[in-house]
C-alpha positions as MATLAB code, in Angstrom:
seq = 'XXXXXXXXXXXXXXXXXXXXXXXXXXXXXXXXXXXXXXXXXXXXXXXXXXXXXXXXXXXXX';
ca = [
       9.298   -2.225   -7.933;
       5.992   -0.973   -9.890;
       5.269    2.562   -9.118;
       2.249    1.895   -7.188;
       3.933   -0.442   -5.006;
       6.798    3.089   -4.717;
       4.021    5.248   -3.627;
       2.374    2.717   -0.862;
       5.780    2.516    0.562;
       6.372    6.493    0.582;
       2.918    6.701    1.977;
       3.534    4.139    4.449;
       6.991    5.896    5.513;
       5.853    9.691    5.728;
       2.715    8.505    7.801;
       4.953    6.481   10.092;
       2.887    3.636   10.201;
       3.918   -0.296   10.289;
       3.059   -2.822    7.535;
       0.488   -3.925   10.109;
      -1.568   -0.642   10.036;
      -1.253   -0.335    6.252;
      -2.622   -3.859    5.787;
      -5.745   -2.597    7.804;
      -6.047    0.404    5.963;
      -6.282   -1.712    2.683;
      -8.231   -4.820    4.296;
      -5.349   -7.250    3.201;
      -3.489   -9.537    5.326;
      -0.048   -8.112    6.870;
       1.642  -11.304    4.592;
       0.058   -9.331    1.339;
       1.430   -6.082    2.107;
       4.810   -7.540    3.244;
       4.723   -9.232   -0.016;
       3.794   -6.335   -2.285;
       6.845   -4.255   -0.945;
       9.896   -7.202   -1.088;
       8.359   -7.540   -5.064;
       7.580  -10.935   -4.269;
       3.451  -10.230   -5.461;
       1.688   -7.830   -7.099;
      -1.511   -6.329   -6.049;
      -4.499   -7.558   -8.112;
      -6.739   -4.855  -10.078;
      -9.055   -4.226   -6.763;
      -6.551   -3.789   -4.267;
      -4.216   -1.014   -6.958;
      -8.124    0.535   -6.972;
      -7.938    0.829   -3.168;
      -3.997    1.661   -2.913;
      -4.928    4.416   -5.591;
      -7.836    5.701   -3.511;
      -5.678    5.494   -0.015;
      -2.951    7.524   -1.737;
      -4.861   10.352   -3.804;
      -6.856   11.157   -0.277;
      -4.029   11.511    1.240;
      -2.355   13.512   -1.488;
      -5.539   15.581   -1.599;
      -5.380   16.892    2.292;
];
């Protein structure tokens, strides 16, 4: 699993939210995100820009 994809799913986990709400967050299809996390697909260049931006905000709280 890319590092990225490590860091959506520890963001996804200490936020407590679903695959649903994370595919919202991004503006991707639930079926992406699933996806992304079983290593089945990688995100293209825009969507790591957004995961990137959705994780340093976070971090930056």
């Amino acid at each position: 699993m890319p590092d990225i994809i490590k860091q959506l799913e520890t963001y996804r986990l200490e936020n407590k939210i679903s695959q649903e709400q994370l595919a919202e967050k991004l503006d991707v299809a639930f079926s992406t995100v699933n996806r992304w996390l079983n290593g089945k697909a990688k995100p293209n260049k825009i969507q790591t820009y957004h995961i990137e931006k959705l994780i340093i905000k976070k971090a930056k709280k």
